[in-house]
N, C-alpha and C positions, 0 to 999 in steps of 0.2 A: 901492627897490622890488626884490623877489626876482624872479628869472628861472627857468627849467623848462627843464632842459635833459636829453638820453635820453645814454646811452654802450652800443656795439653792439658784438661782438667775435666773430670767427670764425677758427677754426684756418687756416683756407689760401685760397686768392684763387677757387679754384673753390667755396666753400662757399655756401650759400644763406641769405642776412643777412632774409629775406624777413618772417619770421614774428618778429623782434625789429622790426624795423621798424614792423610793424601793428600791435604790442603798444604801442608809443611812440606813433603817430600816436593809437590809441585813448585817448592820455592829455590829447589836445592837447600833444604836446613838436610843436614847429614842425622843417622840415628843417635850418632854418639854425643848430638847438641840438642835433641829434644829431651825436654824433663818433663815427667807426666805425674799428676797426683790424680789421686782417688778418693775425693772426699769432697765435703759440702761448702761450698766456696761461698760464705756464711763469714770467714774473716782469712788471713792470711797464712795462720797457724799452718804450716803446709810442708811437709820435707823436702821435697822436689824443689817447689816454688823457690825456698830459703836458699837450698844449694845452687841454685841459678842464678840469684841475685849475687853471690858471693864471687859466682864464678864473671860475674860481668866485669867490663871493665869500660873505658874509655871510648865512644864511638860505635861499640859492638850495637849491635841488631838484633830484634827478638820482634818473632811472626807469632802471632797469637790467630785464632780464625775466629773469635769475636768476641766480645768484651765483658759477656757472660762467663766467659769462659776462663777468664783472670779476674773474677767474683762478682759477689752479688750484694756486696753490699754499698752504697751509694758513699760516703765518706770513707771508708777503706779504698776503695779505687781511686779516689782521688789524690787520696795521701801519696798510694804508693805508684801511682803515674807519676806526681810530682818527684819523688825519689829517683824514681829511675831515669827521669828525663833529665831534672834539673841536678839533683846532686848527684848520681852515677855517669850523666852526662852521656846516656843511652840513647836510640834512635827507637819506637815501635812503630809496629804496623800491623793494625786491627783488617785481617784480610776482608772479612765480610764488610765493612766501611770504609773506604778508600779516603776520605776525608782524615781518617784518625791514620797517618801517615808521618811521621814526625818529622820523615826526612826532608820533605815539601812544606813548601810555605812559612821558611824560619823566618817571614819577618812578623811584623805588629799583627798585618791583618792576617793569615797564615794560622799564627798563635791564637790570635781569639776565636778565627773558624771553629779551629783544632777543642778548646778549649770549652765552648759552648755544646758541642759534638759532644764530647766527652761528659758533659754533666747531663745531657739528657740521656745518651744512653746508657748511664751507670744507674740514674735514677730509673730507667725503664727494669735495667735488668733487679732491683734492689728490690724494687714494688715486684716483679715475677716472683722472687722469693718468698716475700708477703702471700703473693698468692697461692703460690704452692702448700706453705704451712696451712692456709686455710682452709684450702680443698683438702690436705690431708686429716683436719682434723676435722672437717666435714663427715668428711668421705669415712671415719670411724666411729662418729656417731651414727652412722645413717646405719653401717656396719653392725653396731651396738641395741640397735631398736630393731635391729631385722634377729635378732638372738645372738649373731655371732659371737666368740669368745675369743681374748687375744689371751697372751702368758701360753704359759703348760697346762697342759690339759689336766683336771684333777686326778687323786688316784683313785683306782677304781672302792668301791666302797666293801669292807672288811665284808667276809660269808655274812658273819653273826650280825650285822647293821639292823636288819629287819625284825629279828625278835628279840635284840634292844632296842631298837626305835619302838617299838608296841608297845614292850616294859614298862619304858623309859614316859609315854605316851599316857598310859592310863596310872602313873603315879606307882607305879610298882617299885620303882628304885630311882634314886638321883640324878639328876643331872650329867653330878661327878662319879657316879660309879658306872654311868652308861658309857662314857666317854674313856672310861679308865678299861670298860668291857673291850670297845674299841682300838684300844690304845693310839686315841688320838687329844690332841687337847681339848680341853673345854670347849671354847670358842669353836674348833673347826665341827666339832660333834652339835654344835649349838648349829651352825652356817647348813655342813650336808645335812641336816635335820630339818631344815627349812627349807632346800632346795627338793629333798626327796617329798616330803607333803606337799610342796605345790606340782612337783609333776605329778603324782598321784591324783590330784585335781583335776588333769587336765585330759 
């Protein structure tokens, strides 16, 4: 007897899984056959995902609610479409696309529908990815030139900074024993010393 099982996937842990969910329960997939990961559907690497597959078996069914959503990368989706159709001998059905249906249209023409369907929209969702990374990394540059700062915040800067930094400043003493005043290393004593004169600059 075939089993109905959903698989659910969201970029990051604060994402809202809410409305794939409702999509699956409106199919009768039961909770105890949905598998849901949390992470970047970037490749397959996935614990959910894995345990699904393993639990498939012959004829079984898997709702997915769209084909971003069982990744985004354009030749990984293909691979493991092929897997599961051809070598687990699995049925999907991509809810948002009713063409990607596997159970409809097992003959020739059917299969190339299915088949052309699926390389566009793996390639659409593979380029979103693309595009994501870029606005992100846009989007931190633009962050970067407005001042912003990412990491940890620095630590706040020792009492004594100011009248070693003068010291330090008009040749009164080293480098290394400004830094040593500080007890911080060389280097960071060199960086907040650079940052403290340019805001006084400003």
């Amino acid at each position: 007897m075939s089993n109905i099982y959903g698989y659910v996937r969201v970029s990051s842990r604060d994402q809202n899984e809410d409305r794939q969910l409702i999509a699956l329960h409106e199919q009768g997939v039961l909770d105890n056959n949905i598998y849901m990961d949390k992470q970047s559907g970037k490749d397959f690497n996935r614990p959910q995902y894995k345990k699904l597959v393993r639990k498939l078996r012959k004829d079984d069914l898997v709702y997915i609610k769209s084909i971003d959503r069982l990744g985004r990368n354009y030749e990984e989706i293909q691979n493991q479409w092929r897997i599961l159709t051809k070598e687990k001998g699995i049925d999907i059905v991509v809810l948002d696309m009713p063409l990607l249906d596997t159970r409809r249209g097992k003959d020739l023409m059917g299969t190339f529908l299915s088949d052309i369907v699926l390389q566009v929209l793996s390639f659409v969702a593979d380029n979103e990815r693309t595009n994501i990374k870029q606005r992100q990394a846009e989007g931190i540059a633009a962050a970067k030139a407005r001042g912003a700062r990412f990491g940890r915040p620095p630590k706040p800067l020792p009492e004594n900074f100011h009248t070693v930094y003068q010291q330090w400043k008009v040749g009164k003493i080293t480098g290394l024993a400004a830094a040593a005043e500080c007890e911080m290393p060389m280097s960071t004593f060199r960086y907040r010393a650079k940052v403290y004169e340019n805001a006084k600059l400003l």
